[in-house]
Biopython code that builds the backbone (N, CA, C, O; Angstrom):
import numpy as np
from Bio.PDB.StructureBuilder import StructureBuilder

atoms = [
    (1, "UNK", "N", (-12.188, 6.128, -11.000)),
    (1, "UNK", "CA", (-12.664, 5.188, -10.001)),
    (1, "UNK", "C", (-13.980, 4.569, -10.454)),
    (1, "UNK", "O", (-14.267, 3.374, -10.393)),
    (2, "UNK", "N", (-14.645, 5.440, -10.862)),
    (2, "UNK", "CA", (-16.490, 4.564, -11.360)),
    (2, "UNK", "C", (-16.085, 3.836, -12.347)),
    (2, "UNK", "O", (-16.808, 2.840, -12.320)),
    (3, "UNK", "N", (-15.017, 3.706, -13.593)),
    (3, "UNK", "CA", (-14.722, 2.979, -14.257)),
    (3, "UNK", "C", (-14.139, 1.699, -13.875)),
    (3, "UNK", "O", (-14.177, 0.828, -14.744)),
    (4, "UNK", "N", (-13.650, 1.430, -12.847)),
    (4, "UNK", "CA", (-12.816, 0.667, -11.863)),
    (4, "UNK", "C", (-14.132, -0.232, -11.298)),
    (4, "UNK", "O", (-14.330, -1.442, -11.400)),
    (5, "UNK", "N", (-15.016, 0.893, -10.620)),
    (5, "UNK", "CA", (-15.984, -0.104, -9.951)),
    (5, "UNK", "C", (-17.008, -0.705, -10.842)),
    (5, "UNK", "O", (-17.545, -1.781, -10.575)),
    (6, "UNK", "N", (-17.234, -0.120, -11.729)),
    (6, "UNK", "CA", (-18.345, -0.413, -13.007)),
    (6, "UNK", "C", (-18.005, -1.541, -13.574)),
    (6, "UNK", "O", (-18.883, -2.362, -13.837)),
    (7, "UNK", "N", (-16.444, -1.833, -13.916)),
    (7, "UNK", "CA", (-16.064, -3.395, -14.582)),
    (7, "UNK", "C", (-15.761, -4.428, -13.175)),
    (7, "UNK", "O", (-15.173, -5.471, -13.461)),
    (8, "UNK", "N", (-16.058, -4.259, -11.907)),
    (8, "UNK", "CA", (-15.643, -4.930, -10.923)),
    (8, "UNK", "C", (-17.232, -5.603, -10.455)),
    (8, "UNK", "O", (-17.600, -6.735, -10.140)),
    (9, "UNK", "N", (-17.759, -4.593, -10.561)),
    (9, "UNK", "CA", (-19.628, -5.067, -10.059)),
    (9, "UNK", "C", (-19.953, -6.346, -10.615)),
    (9, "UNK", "O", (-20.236, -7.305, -9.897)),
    (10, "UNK", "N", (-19.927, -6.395, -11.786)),
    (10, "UNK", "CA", (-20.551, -7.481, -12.831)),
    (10, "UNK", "C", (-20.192, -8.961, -12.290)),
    (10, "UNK", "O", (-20.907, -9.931, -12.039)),
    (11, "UNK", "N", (-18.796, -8.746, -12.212)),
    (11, "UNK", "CA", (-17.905, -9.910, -12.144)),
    (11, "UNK", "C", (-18.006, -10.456, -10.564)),
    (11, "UNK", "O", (-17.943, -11.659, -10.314)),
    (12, "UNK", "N", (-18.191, -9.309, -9.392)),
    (12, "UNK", "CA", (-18.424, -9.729, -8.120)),
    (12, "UNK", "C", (-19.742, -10.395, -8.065)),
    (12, "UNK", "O", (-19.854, -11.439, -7.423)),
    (13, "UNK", "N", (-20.831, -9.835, -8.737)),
    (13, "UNK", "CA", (-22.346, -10.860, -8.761)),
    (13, "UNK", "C", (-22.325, -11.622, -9.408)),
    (13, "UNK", "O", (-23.195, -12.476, -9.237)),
    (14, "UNK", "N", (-21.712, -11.746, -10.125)),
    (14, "UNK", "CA", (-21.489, -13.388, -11.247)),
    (14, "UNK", "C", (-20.577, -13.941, -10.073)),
    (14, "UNK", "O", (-21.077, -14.990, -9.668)),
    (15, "UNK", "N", (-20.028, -13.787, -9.743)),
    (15, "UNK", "CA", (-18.991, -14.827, -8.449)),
    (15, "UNK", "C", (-19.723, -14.973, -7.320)),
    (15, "UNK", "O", (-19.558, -15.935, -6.570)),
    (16, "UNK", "N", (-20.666, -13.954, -7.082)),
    (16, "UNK", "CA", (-21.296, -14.444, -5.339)),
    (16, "UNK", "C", (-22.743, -15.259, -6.498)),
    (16, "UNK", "O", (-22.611, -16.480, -6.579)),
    (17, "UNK", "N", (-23.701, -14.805, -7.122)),
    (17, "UNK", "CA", (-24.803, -16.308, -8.042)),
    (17, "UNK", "C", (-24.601, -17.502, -8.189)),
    (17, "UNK", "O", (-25.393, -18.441, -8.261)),
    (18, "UNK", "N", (-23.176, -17.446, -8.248)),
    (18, "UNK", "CA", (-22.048, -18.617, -8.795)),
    (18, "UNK", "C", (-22.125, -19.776, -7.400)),
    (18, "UNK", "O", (-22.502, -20.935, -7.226)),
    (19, "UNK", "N", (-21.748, -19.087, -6.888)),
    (19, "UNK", "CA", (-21.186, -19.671, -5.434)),
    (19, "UNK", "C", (-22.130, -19.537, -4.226)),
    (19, "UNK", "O", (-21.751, -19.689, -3.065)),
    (20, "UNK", "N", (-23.557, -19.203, -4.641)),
    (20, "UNK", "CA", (-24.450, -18.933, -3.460)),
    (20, "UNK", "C", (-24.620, -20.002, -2.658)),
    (20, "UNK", "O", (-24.969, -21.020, -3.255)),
    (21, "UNK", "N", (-24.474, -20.096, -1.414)),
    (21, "UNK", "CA", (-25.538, -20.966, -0.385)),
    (21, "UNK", "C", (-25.734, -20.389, 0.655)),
    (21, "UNK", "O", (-25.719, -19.162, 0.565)),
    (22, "UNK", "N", (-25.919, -20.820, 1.648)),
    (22, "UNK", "CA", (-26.210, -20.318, 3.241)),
    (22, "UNK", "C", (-24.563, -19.867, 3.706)),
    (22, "UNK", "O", (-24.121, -18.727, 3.848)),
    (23, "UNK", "N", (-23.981, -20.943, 3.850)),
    (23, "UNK", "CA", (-22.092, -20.736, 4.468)),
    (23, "UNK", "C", (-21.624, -19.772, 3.711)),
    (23, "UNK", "O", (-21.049, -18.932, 4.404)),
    (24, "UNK", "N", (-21.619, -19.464, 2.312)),
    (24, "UNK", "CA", (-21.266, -19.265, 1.256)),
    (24, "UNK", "C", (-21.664, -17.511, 1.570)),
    (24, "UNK", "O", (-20.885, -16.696, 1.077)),
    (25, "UNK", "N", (-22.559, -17.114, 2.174)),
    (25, "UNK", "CA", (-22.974, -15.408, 2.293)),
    (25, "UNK", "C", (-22.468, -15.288, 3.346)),
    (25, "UNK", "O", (-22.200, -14.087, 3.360)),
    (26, "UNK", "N", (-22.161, -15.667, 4.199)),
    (26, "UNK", "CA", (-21.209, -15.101, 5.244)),
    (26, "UNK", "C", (-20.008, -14.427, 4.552)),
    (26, "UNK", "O", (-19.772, -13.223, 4.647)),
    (27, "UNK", "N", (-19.210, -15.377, 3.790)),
    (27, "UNK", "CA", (-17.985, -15.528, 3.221)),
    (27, "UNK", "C", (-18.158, -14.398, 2.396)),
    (27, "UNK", "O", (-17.144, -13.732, 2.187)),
    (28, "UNK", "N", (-19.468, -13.945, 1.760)),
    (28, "UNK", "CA", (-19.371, -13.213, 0.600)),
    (28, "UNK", "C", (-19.175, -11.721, 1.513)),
    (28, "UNK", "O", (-18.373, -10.807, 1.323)),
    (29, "UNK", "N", (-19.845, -11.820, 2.175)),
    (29, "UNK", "CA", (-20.176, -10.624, 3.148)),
    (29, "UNK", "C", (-18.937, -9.633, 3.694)),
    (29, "UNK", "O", (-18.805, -8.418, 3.848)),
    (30, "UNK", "N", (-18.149, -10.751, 3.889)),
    (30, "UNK", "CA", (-16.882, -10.472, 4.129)),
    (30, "UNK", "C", (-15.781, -9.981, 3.195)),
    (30, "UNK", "O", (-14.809, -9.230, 3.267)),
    (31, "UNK", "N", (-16.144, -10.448, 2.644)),
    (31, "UNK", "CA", (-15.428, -10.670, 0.880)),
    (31, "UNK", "C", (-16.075, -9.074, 0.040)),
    (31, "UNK", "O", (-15.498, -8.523, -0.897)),
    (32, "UNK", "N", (-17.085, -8.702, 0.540)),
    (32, "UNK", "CA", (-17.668, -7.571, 0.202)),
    (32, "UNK", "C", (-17.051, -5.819, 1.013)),
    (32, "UNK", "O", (-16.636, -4.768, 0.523)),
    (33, "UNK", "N", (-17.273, -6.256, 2.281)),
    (33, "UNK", "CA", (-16.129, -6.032, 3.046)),
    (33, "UNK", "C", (-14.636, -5.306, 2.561)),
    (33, "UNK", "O", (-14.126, -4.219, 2.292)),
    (34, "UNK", "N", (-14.430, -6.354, 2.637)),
    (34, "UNK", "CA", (-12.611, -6.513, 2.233)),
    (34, "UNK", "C", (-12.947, -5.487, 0.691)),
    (34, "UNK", "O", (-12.302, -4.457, 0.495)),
    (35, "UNK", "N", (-13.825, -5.879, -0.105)),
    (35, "UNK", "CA", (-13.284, -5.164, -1.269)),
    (35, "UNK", "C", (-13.435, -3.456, -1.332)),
    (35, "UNK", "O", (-12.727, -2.673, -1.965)),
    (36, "UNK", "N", (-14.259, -3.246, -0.713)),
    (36, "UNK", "CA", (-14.415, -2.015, -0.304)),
    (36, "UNK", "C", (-13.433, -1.090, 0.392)),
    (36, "UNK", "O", (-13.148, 0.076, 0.117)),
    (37, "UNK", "N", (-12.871, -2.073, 1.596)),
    (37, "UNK", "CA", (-11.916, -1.156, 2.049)),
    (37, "UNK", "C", (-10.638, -0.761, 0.788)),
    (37, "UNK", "O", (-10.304, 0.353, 0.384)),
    (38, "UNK", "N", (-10.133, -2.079, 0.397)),
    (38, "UNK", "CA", (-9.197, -1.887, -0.727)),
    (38, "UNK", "C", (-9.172, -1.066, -1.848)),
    (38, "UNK", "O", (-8.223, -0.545, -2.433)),
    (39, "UNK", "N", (-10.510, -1.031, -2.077)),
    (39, "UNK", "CA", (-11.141, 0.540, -3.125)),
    (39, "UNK", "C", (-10.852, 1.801, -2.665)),
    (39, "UNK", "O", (-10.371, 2.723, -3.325)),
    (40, "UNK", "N", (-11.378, 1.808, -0.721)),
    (40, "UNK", "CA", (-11.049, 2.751, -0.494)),
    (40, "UNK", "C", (-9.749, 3.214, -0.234)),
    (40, "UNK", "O", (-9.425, 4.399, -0.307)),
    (41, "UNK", "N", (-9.021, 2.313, 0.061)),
    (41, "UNK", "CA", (-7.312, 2.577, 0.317)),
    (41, "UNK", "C", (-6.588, 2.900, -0.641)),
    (41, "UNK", "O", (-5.738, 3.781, -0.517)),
    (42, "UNK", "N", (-6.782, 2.269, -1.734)),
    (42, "UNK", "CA", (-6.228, 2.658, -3.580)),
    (42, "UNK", "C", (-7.019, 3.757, -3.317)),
    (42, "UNK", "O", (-6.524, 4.059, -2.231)),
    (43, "UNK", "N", (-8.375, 5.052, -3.612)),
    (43, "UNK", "CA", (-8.608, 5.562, -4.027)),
    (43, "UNK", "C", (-7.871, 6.997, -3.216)),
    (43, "UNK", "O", (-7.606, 8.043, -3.807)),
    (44, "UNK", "N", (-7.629, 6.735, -1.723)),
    (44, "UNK", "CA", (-6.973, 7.493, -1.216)),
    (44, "UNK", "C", (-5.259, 7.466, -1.829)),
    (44, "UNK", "O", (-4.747, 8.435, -2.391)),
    (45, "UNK", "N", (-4.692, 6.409, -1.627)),
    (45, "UNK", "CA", (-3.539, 7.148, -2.416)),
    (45, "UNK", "C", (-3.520, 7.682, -3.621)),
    (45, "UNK", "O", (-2.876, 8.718, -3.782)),
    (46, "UNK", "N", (-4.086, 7.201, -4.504)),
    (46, "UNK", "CA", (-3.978, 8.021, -5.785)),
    (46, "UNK", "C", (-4.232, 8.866, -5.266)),
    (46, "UNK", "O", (-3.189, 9.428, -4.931)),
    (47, "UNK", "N", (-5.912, 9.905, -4.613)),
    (47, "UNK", "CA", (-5.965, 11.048, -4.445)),
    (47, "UNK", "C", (-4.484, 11.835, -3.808)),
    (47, "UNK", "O", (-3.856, 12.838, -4.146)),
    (48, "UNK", "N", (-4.339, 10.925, -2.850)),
    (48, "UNK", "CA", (-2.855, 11.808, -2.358)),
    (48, "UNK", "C", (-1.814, 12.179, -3.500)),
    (48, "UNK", "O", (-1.422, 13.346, -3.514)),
    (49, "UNK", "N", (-1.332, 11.306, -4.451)),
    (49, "UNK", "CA", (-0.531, 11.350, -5.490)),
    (49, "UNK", "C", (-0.952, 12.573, -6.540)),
    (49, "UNK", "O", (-0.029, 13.042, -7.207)),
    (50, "UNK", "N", (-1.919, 12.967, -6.676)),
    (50, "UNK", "CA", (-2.264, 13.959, -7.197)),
    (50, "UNK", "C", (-1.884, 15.014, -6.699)),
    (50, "UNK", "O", (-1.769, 15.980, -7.453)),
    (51, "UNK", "N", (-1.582, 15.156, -5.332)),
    (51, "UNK", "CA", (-1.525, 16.657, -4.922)),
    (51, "UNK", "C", (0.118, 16.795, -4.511)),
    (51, "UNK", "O", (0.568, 17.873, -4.123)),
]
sb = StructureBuilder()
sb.init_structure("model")
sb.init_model(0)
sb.init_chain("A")
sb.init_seg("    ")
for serial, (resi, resn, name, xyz) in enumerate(atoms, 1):
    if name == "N":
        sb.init_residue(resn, " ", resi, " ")
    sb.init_atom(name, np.array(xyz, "f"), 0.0, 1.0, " ", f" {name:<3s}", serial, name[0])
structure = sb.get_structure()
């Protein structure tokens, strides 16, 4: 998983620098959001798949 999030970081702050304005951080915020849960939902099934 830290390998997962370690090549994902870079590329999410190069995309929100990219795209900054005022409207634009709401969106990210959300977008920050969202990616998190999805990390956490993949990281739970795999864990389940393990056992």
């Amino acid at each position: 998983m830290k390998q997962h999030v370690e090549w994902l970081i870079p590329k999410i702050q190069g995309w929100k620098n990219y795209c900054s304005t005022p409207y634009s951080s709401q969106k990210m915020e959300k977008l920050d959001w969202y990616i998190s849960q999805r990390l956490c939902k993949w990281y739970a099934k795999k864990r389940q798949r393990k056992r």
